[in-house]
C-alpha positions in Angstrom: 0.0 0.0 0.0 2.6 2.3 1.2 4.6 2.2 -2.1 1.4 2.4 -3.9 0.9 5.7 -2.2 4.5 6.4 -3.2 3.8 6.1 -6.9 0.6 8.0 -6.7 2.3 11.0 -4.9 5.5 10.5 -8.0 2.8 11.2 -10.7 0.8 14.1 -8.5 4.0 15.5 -8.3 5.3 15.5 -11.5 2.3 17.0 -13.4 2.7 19.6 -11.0 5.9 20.6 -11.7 5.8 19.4 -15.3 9.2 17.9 -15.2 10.3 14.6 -13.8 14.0 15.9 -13.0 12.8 18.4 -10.9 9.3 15.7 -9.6 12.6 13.8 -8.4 14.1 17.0 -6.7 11.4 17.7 -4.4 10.4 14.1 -3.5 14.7 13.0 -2.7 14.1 10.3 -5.2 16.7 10.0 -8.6 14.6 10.8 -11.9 15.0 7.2 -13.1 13.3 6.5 -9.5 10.3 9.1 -10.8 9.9 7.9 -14.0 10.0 3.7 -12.6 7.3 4.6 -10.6 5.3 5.9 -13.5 5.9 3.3 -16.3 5.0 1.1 -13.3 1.3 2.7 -12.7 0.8 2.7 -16.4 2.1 -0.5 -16.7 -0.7 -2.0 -14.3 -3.4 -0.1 -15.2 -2.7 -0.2 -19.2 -3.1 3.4 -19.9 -0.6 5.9 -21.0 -0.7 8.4 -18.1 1.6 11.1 -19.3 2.8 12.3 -23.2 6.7 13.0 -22.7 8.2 15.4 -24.9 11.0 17.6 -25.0 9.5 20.5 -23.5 7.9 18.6 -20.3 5.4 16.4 -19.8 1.3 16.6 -19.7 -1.6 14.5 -18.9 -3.3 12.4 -21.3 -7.2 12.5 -21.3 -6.8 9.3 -19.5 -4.2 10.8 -17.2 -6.3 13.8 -16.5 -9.7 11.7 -15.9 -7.8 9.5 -12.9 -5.8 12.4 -11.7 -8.6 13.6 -8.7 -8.5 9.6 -7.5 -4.6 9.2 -7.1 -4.6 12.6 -5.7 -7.9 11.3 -3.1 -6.0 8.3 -2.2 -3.3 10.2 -0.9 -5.0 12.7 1.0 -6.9 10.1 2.6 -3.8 7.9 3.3 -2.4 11.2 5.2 -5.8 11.9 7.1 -5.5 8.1 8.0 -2.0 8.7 9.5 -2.7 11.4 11.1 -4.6 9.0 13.2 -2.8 6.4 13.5 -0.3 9.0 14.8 -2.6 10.3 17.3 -4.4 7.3 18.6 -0.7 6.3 19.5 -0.1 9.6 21.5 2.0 11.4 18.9 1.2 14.9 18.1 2.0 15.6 14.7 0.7 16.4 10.8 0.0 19.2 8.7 -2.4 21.9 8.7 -2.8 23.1 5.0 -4.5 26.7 5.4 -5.9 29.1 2.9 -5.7 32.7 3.9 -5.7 36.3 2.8 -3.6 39.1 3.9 -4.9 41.1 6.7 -6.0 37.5 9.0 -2.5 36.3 7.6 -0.9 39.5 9.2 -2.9 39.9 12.4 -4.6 37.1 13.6 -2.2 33.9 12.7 0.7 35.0 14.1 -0.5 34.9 17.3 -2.9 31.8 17.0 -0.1 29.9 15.6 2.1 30.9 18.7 -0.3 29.7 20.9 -1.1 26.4 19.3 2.5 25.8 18.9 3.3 25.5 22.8 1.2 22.3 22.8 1.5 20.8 19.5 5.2 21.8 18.5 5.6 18.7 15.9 2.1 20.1 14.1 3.4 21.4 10.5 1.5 24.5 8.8 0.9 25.1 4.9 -0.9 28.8 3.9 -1.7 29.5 0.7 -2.7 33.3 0.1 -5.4 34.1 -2.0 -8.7 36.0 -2.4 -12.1 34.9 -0.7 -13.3 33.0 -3.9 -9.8 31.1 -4.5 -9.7 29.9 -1.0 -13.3 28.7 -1.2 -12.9 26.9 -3.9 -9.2 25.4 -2.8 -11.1 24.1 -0.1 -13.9 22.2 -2.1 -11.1 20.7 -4.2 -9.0 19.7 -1.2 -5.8 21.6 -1.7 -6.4 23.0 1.6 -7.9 21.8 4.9 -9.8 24.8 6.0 -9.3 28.5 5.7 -10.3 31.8 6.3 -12.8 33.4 3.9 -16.0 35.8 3.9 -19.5 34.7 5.2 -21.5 33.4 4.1 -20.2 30.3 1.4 -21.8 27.2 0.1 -23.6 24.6 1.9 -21.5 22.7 1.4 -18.8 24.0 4.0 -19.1 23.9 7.6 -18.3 27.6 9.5 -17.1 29.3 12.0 -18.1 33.2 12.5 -14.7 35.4 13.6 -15.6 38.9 13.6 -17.5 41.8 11.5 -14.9 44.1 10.2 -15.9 47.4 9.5 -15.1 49.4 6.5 -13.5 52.8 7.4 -12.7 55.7 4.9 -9.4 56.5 4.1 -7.6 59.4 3.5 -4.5 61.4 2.8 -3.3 63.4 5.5 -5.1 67.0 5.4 -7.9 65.7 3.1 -11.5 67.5 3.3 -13.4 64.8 4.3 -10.9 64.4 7.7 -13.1 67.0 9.1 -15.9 64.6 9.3 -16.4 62.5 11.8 -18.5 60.0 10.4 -18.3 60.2 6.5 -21.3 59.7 4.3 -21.2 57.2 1.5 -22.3 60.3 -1.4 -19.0 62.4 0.0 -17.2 59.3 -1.1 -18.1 59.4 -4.8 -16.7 63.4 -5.2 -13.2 62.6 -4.9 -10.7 60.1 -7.8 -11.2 56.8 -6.0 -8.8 54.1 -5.5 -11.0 50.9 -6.0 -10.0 47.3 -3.9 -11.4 44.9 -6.4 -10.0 41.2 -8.2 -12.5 39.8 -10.7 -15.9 38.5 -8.7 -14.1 39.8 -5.4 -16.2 43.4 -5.7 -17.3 43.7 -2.5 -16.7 48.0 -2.6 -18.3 48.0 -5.4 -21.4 46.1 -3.8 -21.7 48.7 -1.4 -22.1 51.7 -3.1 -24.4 50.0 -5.6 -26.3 48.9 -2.6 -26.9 52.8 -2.2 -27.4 53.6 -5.6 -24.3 55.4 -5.6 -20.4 55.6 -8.0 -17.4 56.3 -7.0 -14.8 58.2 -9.4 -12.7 55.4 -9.7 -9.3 56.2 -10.8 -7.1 53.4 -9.9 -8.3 49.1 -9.4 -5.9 47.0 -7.9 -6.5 44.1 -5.4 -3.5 45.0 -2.2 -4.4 46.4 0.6 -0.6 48.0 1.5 -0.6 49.5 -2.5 -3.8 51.4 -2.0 -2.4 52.6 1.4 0.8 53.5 -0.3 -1.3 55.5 -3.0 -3.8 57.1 -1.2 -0.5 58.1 1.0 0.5 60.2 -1.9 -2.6 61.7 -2.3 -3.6 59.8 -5.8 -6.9 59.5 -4.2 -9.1 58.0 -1.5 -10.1 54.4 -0.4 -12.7 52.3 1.6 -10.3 49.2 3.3 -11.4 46.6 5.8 -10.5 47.7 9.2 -8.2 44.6 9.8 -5.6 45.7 7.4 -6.0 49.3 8.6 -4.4 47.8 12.0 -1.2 48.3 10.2 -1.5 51.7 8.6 1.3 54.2 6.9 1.0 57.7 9.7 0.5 59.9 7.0 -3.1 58.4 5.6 -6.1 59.0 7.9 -9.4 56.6 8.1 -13.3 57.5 9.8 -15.9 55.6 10.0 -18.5 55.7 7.3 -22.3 56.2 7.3 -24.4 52.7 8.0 -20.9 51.0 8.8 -20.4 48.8 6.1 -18.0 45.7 6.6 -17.6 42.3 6.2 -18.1 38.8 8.3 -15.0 37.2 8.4 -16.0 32.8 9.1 -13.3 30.4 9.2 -14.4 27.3 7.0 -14.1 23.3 6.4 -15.3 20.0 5.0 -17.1 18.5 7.4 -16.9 15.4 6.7 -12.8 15.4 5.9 -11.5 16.5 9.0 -8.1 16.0 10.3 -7.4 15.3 14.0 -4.8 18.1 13.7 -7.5 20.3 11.9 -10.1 19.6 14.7 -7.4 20.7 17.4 -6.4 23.8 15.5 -10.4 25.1 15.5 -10.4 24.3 19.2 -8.0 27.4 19.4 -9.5 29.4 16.8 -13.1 29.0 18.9 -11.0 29.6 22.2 -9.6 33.6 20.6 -12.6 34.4 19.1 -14.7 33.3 22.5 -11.8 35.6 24.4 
């Protein structure tokens, strides 16, 4: 079984990185080993898994049809480790956890400190991304869990966090930093810089929600280049309050009219649930409960 496993993680590996020298690199095998354990699988299962040419290599349409099972059989195969490791008292596996910036930058630090002192031997994985790429690397596996925007499918079982508010925010010495609350129609009389990645338009949302347009100037999708841009007085923002923890001196931010903001949820398949996973949500409900 074990070697099985082997051979399944060879050919995950190597239509990853598209090259069976460097499939061998990463895995500490030689590249004859890689490509062994290949001819092997095809040899056994009589299809041609992967066309070879001088530029790489790519999956057939049989390769790419069989693909999601190898890489379910391994996933599995760690989950049931993972057990086997904890039912015999050893702490250890790997938390694979999809992210975005400001939670990567304020709340894991400390959450991974904490966890840490008891399960030192528990390994971590973060993949940065935007709410809809971390949904949907959950639904496919790639990650375990991760930290997104509520709500998301049914399909996902979720945590609430926190609300984070949506603030205003300005150059230094702007008009609108003699209001205290700002409404959202002063907003749309200044160039705009616009936080937005494809589908990910949640600014945009709320101005349509009150029939309003901003004068967008700029579109971009990082938090720390709008900062640095509205720093220089190109224009003015709305950011989540999270990010704003971390703020250049020179921009200045107020709360808006009806307090817009996002509900940040943690998120996970319910039914494909690690013993290291379940641990690491202990914590998570532990902070947000504090």
């Amino acid at each position: 079984m074990d070697m099985n496993i082997q051979k399944f993680r060879a050919l995950l590996t190597v239509v990853k990185c598209g090259s069976f020298t460097r499939a061998a690199e990463l895995l500490h095998y030689s590249q004859s080993a890689i490509s062994r354990m290949i001819n092997d699988l095809e040899k056994d299962w009589d299809i041609t898994l992967l066309e070879r040419s001088r530029t790489g290599v790519k999956l057939t349409s049989e390769g790419m049809k069989l693909l999601p099972f190898a890489n379910n059989v391994c996933e599995q195969h760690r989950l049931l480790q993972e057990e086997i490791n904890a039912l015999n008292g050893l702490q250890t596996g790997l938390i694979r956890i999809g992210t975005f910036s400001s939670v990567a930058t304020h709340w894991l630090p400390n959450i991974i400190t904490a966890f840490q002192k008891d399960y030192p031997n528990i390994h971590f994985e973060f993949l940065l991304g935007d709410y809809r790429e971390i949904d949907n690397w959950i639904a496919a596996g790639r990650v375990d869990c991760g930290f997104t925007r509520l709500p998301v499918g049914s399909e996902f079982a979720t945590q609430f966090m926190q609300q984070d508010e949506y603030l205003a925010v300005l150059p230094e010495g702007h008009d609108l930093a003699t209001y205290a609350t700002i409404p959202m129609q002063a907003l749309c009389t200044y160039p705009f810089i616009l936080l937005e990645k494809d589908s990910n338009n949640e600014i945009s949302q709320i101005f349509q929600q009150h029939k309003l347009a901003p004068q967008v100037k700029f579109t971009l999708w990082d938090d720390y280049a709008i900062m640095a841009m509205v720093e220089k007085n190109l224009g003015i923002s709305v950011l989540p309050g999270l990010i704003l923890k971390q703020k250049p001196d020179r921009i200045i931010t107020r709360p808006i009219v009806s307090s817009p903001g996002r509900n940040i949820g943690f998120a996970w398949r319910e039914n494909n649930c690690s013993r290291a996973v379940s641990c690491f949500m202990q914590y998570l409900h532990y902070r947000n409960a504090t």
